[in-house]
Residue frames as a rotation matrix with the C-alpha (Angstrom) as fourth column:
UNK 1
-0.543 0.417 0.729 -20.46
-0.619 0.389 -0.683 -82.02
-0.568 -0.822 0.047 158.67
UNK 2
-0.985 0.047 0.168 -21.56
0.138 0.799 0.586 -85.64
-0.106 0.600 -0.793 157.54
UNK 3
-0.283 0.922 -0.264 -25.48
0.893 0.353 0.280 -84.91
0.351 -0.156 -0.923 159.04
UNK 4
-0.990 0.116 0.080 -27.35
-0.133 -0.954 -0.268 -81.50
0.045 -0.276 0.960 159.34
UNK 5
-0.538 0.837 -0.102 -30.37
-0.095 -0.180 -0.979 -80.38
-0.838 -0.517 0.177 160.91
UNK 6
0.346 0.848 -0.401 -33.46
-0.855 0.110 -0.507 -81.46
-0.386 0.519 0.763 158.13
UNK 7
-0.724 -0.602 -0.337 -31.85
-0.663 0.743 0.096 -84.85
0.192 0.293 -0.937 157.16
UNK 8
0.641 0.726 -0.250 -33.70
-0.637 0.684 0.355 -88.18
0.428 -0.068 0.901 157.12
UNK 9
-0.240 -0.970 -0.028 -31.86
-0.905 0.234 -0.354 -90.29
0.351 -0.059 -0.935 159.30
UNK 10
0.516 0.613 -0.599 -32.06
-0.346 0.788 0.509 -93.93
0.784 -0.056 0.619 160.95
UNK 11
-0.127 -0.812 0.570 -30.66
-0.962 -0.040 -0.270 -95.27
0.242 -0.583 -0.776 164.06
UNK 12
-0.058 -0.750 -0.659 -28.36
-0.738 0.477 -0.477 -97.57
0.672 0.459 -0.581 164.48
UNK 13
-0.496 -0.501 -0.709 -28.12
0.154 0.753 -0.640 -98.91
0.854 -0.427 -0.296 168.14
UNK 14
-0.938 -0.062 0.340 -29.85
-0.276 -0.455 -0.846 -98.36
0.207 -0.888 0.410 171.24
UNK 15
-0.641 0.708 0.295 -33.55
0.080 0.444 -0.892 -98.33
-0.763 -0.549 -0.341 172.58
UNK 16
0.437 0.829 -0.349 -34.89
-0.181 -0.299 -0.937 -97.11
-0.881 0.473 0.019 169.34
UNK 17
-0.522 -0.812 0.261 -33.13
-0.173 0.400 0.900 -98.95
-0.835 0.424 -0.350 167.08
UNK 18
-0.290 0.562 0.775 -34.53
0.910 0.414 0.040 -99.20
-0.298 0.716 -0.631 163.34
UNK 19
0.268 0.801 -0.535 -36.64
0.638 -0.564 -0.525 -96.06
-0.722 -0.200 -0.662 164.10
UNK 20
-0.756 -0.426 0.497 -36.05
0.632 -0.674 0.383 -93.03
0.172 0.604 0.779 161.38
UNK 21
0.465 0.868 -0.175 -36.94
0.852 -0.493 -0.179 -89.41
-0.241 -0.066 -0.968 161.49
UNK 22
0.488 -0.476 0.732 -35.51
0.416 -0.610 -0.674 -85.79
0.768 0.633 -0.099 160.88
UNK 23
-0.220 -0.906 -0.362 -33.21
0.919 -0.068 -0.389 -84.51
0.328 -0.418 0.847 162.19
UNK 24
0.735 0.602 0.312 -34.10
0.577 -0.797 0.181 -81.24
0.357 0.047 -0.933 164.18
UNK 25
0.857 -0.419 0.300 -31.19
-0.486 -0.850 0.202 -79.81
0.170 -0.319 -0.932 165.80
UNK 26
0.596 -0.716 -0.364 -27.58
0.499 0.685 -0.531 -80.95
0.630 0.135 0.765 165.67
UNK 27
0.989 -0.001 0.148 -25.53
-0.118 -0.603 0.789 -79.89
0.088 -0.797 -0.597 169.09
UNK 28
0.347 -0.788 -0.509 -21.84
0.225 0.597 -0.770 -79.89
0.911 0.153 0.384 169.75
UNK 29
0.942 0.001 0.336 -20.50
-0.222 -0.748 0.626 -80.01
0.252 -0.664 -0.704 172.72
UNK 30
-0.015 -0.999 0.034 -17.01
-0.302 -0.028 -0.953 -78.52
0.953 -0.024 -0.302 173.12
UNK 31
0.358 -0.226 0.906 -16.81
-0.904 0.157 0.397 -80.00
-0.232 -0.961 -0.148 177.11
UNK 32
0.453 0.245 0.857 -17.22
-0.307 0.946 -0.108 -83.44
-0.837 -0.215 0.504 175.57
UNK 33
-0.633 -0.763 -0.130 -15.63
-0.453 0.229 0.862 -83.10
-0.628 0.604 -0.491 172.37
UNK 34
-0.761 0.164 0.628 -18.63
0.397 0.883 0.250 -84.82
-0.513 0.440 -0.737 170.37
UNK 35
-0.877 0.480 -0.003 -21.35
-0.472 -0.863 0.181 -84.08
0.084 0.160 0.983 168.64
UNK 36
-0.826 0.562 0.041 -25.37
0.361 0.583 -0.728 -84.74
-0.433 -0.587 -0.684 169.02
UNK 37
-0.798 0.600 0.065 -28.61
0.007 -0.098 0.995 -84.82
0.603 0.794 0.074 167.03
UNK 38
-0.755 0.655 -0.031 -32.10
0.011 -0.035 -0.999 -84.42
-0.655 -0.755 0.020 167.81
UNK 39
-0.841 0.541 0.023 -34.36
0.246 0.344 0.906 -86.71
0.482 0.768 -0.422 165.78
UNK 40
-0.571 0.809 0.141 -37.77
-0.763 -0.586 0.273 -86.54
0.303 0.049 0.952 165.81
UNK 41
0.732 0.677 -0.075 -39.79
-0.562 0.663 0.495 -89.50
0.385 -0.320 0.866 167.76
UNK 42
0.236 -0.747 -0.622 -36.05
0.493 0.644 -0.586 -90.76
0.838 -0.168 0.520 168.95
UNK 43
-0.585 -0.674 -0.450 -35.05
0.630 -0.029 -0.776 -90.65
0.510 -0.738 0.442 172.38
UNK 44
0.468 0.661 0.587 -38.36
-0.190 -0.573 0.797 -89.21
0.863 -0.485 -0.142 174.24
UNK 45
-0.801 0.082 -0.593 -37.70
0.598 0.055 -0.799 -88.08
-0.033 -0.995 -0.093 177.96
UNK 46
0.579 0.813 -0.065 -40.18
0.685 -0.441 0.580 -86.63
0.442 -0.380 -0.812 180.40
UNK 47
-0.889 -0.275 0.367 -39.41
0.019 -0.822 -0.569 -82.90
0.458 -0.499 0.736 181.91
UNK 48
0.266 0.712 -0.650 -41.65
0.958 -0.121 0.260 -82.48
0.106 -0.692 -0.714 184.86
UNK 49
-0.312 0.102 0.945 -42.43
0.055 -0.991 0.126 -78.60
0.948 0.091 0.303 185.10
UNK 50
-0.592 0.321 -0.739 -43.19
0.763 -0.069 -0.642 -77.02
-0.257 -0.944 -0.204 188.72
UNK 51
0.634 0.423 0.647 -45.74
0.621 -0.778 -0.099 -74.31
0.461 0.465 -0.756 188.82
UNK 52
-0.579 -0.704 0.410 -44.58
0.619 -0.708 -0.340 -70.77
0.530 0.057 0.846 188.86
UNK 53
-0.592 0.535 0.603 -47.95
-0.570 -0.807 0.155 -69.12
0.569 -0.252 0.783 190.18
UNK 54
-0.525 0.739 0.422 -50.65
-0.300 0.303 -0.905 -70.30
-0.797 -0.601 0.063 193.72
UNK 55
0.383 0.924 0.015 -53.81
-0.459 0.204 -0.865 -72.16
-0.801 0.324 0.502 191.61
UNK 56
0.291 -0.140 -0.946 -51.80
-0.940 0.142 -0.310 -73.14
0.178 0.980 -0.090 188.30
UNK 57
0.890 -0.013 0.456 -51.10
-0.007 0.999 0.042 -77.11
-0.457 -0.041 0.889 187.94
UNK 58
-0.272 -0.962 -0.015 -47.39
-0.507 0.130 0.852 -78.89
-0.818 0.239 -0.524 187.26
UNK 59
0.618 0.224 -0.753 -46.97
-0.756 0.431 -0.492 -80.34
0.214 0.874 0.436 183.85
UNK 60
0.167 -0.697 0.698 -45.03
0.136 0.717 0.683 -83.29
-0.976 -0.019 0.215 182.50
UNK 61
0.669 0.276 -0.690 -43.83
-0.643 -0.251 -0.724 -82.55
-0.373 0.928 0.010 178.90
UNK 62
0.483 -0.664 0.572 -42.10
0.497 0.745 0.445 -84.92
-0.721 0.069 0.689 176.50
UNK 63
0.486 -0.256 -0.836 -39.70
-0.800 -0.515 -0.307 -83.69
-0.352 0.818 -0.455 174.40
UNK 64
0.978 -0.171 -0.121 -36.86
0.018 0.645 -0.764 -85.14
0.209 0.745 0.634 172.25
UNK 65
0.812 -0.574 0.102 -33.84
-0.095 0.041 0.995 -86.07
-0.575 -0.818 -0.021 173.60
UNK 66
0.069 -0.853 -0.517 -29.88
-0.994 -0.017 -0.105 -85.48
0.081 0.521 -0.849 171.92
UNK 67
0.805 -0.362 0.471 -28.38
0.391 0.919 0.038 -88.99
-0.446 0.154 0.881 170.54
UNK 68
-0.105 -0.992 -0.070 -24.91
-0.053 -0.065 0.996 -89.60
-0.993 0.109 -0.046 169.73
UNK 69
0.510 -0.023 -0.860 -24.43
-0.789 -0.410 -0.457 -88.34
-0.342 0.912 -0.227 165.96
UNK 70
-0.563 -0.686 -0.461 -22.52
-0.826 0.495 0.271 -92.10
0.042 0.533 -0.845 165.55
UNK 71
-0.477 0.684 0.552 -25.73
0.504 0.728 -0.465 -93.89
-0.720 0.056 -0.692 165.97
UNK 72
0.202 0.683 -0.702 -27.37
-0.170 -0.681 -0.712 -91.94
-0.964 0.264 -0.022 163.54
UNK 73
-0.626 -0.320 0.711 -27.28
0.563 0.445 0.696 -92.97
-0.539 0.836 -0.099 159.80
UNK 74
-0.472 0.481 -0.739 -28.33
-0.669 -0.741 -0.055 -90.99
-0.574 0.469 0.671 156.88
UNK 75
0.482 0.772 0.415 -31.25
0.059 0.444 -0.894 -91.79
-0.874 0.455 0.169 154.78
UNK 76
-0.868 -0.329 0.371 -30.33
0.347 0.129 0.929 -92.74
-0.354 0.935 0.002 150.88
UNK 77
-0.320 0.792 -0.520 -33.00
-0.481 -0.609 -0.631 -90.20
-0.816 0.049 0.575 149.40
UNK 78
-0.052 0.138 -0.989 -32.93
-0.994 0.086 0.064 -92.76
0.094 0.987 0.133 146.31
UNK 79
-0.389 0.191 -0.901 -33.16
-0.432 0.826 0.361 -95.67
0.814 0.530 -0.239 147.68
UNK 80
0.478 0.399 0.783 -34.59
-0.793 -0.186 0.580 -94.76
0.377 -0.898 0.227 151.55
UNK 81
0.917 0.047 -0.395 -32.04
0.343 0.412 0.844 -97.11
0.202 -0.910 0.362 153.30
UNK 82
0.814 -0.525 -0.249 -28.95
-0.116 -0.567 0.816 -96.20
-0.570 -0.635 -0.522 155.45
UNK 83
0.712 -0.504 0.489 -26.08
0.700 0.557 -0.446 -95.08
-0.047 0.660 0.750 154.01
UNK 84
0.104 -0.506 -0.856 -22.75
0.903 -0.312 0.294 -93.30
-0.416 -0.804 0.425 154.51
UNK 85
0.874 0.209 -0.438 -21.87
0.174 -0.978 -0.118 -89.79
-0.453 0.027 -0.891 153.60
UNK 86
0.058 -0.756 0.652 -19.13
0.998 0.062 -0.017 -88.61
-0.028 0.651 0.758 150.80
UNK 87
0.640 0.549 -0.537 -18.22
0.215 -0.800 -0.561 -85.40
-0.737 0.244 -0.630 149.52
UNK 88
-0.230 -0.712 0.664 -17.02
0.917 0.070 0.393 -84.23
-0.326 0.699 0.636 146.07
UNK 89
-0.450 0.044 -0.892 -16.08
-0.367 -0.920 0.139 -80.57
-0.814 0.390 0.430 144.50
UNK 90
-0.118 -0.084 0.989 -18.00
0.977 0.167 0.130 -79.70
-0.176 0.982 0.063 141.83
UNK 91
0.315 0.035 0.948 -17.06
0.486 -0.864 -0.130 -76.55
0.815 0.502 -0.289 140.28
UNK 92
-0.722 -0.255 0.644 -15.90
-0.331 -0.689 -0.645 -74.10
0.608 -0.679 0.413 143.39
UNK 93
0.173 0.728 0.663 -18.68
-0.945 -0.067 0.321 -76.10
0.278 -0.682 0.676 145.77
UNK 94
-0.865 -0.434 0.252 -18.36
-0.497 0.664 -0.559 -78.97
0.075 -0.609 -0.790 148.11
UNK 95
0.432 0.885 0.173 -21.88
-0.853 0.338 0.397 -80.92
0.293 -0.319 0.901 147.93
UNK 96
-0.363 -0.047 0.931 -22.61
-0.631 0.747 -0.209 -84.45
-0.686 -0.663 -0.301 149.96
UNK 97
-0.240 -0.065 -0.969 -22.71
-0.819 0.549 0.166 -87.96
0.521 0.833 -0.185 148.47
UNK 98
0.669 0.461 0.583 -24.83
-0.603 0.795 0.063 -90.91
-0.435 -0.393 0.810 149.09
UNK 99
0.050 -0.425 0.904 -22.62
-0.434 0.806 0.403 -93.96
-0.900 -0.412 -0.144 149.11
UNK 100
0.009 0.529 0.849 -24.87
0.411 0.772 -0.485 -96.64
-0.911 0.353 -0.211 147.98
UNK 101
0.718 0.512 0.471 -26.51
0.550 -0.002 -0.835 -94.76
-0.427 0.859 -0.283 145.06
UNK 102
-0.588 -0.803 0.100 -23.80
0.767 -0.514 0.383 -91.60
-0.256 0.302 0.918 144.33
UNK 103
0.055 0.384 0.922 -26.38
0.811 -0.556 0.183 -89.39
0.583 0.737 -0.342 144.18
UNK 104
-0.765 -0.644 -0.012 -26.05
0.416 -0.480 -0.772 -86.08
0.492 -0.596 0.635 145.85
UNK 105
-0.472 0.506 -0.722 -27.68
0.797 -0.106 -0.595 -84.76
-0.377 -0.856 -0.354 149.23
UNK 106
-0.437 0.502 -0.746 -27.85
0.658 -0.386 -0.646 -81.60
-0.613 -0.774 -0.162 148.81
């Protein structure tokens, strides 16, 4: 997997275009076939809450909404802009590879 859950990323396309944060949870779903991130500050919806008990008040919470994992661009930890994702054995491990710089992710 090109992007995992603590990643700096940036996105590409949409209402929050430009925007960068971390990555907090990466979802797949097997109905759709795709997968789906959950950045921080990207993609805010509103869940309205009902109460559960007589006297207690409804909420509205915001949370962070899944984006498509192909708007999503990794951060270049060496040179903080977007850039794509490689990978090369070394020794009996598989590590990730910035692009741009060649240095490695993880």
């Amino acid at each position: 997997m090109k992007i995992k859950t603590g990643d700096n990323v940036v996105v590409l396309s949409g209402k929050d275009k430009g925007k960068t944060g971390k990555v907090v949870q990466v979802i797949e779903s097997i109905s759709k076939g795709r997968l789906f991130a959950v950045v921080e500050g990207v993609n805010k919806m509103k869940r309205h809450l009902k109460t559960r008990r007589a006297g207690e008040k409804g909420q509205i919470i915001e949370l962070d909404g899944p984006i498509d994992i192909s708007k999503v661009q990794l951060v270049d930890p060496k040179t903080n802009k977007p850039t794509r994702v490689g990978f090369k054995i070394e020794g009996k491990t598989k590590k990730r590879v910035a692009k741009k710089s060649g240095e490695f992710i993880d």
